[in-house]
Each structure stands twice: as C-alpha cells, then as structure tokens.
MOPAC internal coordinates of N, CA, C and O (Angstrom, degrees):
PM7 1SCF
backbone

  N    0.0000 0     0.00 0     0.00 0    0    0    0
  C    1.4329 1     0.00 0     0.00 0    1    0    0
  C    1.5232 1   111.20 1     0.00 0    2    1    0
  O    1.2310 1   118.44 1   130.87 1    3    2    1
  N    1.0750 1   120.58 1   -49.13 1    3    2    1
  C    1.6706 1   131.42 1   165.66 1    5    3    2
  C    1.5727 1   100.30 1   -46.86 1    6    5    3
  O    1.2310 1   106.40 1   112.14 1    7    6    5
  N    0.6586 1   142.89 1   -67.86 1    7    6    5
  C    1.8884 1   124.11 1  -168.97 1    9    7    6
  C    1.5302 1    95.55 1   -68.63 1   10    9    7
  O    1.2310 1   103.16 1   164.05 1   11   10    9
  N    1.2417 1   148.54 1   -15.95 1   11   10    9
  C    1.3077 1   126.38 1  -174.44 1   13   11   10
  C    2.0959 1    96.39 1   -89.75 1   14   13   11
  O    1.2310 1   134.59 1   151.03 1   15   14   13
  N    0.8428 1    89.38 1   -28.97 1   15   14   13
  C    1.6482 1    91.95 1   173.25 1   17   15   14
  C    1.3005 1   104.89 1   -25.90 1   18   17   15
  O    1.2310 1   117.79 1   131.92 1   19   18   17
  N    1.3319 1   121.82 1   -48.08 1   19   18   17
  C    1.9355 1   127.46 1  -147.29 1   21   19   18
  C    1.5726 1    93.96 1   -94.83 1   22   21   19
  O    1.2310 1   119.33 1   166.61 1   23   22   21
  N    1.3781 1   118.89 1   -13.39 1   23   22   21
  C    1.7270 1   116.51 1  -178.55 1   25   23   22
  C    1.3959 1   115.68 1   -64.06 1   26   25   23
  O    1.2310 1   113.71 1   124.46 1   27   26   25
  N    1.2567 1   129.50 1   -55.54 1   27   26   25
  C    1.7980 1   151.43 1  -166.98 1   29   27   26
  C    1.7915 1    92.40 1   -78.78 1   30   29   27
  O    1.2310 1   107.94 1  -170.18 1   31   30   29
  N    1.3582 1   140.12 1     9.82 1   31   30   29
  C    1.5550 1   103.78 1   166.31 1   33   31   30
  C    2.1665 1    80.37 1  -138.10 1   34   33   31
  O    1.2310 1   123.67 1  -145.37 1   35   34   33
  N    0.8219 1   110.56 1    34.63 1   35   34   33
  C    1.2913 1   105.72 1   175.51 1   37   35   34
  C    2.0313 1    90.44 1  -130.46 1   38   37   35
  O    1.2310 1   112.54 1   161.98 1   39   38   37
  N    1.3637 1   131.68 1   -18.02 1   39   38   37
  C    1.4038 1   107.90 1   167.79 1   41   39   38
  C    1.4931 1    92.75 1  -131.07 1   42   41   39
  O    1.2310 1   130.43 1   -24.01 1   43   42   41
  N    1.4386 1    97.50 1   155.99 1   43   42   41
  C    1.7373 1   119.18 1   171.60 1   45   43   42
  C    1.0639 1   125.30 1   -41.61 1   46   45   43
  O    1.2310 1   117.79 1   135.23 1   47   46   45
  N    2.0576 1   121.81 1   -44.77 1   47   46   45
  C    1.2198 1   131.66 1   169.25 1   49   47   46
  C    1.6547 1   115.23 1  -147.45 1   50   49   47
  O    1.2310 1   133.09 1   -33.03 1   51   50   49
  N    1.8319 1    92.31 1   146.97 1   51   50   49
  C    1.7682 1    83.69 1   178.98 1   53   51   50
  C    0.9712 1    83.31 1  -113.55 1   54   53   51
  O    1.2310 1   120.49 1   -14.65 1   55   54   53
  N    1.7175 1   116.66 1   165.35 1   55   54   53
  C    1.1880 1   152.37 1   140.46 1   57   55   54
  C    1.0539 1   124.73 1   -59.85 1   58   57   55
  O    1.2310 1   107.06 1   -33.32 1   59   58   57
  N    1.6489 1   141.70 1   146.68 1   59   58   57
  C    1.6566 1   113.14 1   178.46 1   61   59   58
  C    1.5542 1    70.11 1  -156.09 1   62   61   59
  O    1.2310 1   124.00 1   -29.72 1   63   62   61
  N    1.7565 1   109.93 1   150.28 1   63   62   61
  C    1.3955 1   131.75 1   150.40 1   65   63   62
  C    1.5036 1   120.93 1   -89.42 1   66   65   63
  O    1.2310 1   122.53 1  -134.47 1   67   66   65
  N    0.6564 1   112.75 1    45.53 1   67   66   65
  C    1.9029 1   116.59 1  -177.24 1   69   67   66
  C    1.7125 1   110.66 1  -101.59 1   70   69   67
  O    1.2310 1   134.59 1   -22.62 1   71   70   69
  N    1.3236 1    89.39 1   157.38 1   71   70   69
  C    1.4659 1   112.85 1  -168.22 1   73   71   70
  C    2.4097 1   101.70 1   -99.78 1   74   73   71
  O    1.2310 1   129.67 1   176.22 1   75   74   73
  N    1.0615 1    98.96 1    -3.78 1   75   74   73
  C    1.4468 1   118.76 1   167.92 1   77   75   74
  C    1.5921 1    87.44 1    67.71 1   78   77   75
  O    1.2310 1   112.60 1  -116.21 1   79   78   77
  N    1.0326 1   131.58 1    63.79 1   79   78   77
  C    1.1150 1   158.63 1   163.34 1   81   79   78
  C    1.6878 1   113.23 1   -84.76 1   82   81   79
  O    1.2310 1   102.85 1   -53.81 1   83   82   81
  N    1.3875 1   149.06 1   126.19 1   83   82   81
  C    1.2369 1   142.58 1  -136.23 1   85   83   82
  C    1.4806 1    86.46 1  -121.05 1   86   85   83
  O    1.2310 1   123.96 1   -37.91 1   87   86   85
  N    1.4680 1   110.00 1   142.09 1   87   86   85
  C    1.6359 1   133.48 1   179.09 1   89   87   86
  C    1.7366 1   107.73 1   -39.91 1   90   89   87
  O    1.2310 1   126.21 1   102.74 1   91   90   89
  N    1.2158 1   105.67 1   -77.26 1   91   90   89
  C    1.1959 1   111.38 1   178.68 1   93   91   90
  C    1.8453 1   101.46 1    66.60 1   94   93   91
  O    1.2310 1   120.87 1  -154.43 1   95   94   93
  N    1.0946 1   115.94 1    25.57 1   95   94   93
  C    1.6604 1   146.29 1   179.14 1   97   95   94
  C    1.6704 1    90.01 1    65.84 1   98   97   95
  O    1.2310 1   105.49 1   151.68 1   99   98   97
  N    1.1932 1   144.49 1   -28.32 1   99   98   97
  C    0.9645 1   141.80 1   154.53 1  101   99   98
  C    1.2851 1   145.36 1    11.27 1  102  101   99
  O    1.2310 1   127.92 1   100.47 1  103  102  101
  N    1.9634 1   102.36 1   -79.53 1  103  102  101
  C    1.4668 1   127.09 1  -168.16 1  105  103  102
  C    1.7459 1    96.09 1   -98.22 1  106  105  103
  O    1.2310 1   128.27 1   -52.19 1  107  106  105
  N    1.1048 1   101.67 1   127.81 1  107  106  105
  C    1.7172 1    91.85 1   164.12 1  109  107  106
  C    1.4964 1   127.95 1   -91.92 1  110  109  107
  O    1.2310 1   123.66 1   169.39 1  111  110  109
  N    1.4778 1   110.58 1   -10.61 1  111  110  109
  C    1.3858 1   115.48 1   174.57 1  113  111  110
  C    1.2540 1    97.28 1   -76.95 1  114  113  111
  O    1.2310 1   110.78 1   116.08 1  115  114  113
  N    1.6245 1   134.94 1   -63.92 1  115  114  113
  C    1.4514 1   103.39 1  -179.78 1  117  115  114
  C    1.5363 1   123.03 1   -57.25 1  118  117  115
  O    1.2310 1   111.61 1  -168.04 1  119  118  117
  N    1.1975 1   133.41 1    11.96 1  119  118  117
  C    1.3203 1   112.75 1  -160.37 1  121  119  118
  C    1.7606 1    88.29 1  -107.22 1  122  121  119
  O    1.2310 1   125.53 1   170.83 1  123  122  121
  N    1.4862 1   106.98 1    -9.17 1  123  122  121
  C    1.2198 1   105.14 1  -156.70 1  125  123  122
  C    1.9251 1   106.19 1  -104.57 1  126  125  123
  O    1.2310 1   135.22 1   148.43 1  127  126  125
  N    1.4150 1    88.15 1   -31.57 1  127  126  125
  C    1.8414 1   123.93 1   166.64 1  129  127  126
  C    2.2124 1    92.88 1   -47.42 1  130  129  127
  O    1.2310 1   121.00 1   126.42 1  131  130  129
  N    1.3227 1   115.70 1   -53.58 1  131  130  129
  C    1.0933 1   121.92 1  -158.90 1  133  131  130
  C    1.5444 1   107.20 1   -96.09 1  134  133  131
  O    1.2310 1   112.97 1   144.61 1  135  134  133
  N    0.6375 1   130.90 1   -35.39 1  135  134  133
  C    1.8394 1   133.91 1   133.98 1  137  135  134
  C    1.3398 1   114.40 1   -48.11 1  138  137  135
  O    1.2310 1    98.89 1  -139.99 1  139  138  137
  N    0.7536 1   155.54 1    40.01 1  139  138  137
  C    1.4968 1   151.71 1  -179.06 1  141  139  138
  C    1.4185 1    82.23 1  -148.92 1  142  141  139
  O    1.2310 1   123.34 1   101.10 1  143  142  141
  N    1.2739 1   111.20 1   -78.90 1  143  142  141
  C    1.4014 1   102.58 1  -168.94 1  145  143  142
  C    1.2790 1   129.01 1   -71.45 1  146  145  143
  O    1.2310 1   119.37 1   173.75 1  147  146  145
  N    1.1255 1   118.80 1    -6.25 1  147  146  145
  C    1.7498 1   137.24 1   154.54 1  149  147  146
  C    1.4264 1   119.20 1   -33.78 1  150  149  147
  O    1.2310 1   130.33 1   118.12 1  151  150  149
  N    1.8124 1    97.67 1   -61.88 1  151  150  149
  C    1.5367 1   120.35 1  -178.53 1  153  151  150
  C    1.5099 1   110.11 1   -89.06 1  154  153  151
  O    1.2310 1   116.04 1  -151.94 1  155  154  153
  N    1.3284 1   125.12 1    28.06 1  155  154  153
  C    1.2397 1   119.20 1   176.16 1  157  155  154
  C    1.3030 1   142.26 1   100.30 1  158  157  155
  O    1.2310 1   125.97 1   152.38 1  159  158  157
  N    1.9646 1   106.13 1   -27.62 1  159  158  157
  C    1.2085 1   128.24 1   163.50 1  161  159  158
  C    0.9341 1   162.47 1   -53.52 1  162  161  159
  O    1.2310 1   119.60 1   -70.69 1  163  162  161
  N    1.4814 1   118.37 1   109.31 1  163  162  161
  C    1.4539 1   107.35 1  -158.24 1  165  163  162
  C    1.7188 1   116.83 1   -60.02 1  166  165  163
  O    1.2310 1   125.29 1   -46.13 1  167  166  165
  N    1.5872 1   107.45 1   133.87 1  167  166  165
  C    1.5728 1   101.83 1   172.71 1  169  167  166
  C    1.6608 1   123.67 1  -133.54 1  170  169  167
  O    1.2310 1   117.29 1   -49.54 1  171  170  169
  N    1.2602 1   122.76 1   130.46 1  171  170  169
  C    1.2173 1   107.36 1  -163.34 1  173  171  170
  C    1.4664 1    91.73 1  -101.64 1  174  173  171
  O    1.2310 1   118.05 1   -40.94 1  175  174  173
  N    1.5211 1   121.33 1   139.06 1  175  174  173
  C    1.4585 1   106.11 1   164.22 1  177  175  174
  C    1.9393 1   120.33 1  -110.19 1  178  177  175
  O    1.2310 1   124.06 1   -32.23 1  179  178  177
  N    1.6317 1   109.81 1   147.77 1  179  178  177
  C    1.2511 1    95.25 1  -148.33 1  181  179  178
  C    1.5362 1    91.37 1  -105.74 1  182  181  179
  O    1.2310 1   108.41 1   -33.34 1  183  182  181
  N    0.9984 1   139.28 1   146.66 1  183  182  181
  C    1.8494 1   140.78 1   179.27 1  185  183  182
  C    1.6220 1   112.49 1  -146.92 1  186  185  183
  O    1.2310 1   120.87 1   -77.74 1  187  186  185
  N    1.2015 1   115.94 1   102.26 1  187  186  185
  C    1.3413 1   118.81 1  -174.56 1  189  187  186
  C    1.6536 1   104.27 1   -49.80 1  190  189  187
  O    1.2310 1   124.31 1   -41.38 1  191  190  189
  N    1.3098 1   109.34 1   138.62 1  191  190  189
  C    1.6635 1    98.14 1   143.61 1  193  191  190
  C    1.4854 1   125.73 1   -49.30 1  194  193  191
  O    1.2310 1   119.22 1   -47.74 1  195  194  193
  N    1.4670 1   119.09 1   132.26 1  195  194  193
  C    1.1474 1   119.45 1   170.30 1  197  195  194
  C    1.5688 1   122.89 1    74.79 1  198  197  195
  O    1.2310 1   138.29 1  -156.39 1  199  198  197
  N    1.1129 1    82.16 1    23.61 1  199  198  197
  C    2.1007 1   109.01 1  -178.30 1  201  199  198
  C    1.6998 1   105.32 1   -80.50 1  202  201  199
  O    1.2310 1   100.30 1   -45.46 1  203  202  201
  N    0.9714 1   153.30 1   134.54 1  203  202  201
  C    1.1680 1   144.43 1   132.70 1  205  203  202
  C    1.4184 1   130.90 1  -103.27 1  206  205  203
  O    1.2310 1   114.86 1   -14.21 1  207  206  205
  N    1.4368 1   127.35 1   165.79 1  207  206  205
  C    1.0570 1   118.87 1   150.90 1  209  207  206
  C    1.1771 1   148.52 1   -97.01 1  210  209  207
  O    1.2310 1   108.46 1   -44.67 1  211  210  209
  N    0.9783 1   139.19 1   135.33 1  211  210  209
  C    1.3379 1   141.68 1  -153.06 1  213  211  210
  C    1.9558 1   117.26 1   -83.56 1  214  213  211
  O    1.2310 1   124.53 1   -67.10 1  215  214  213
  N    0.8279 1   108.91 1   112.90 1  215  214  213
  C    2.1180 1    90.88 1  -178.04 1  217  215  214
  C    1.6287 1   136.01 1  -105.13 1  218  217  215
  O    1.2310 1   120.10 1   180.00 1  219  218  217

C-alpha cells in the first residue's frame, strides 16, 4: 500500500474498480481510493452492474 501512495499526486485522476468496500487495513484499493481523495484527487470509481463480491 505504501508505494501506491506516490501514484494519486503524480496524475490528475485515478480510476479504481472497487465495490466501496472499507480498508479495514485489508483492501488496498480502498486505502488507496481514500488517499487519492485525501490529497485532492480526482477519482472516478468504476463498478460493473451486476458485479459482486466474492468471500
């Protein structure tokens, strides 16, 4: 999760596939979803219709 830190203030916008599912130190897309937008970044997140997750 620490090296993705440096991704979100080096481009304008990330993309993220997440289900907005909460870190829980866990997930690194949210941790990274919430850093992005921490530092200002625009982020769009993308979730298919009819996507689930699996557990």
């Amino acid at each position: 999760m620490r090296a993705g830190q440096g991704l979100p203030i080096a481009f304008a916008r990330v993309l993220a596939v997440w289900d907005g599912s909460p870190s829980g130190g866990r997930d690194a897309t949210a941790h990274l979803v919430a850093f992005a937008r921490s530092s200002g970044v625009d982020v769009e997140v993308l979730w298919p219709d009819g996507a689930s997750r699996r557990g």
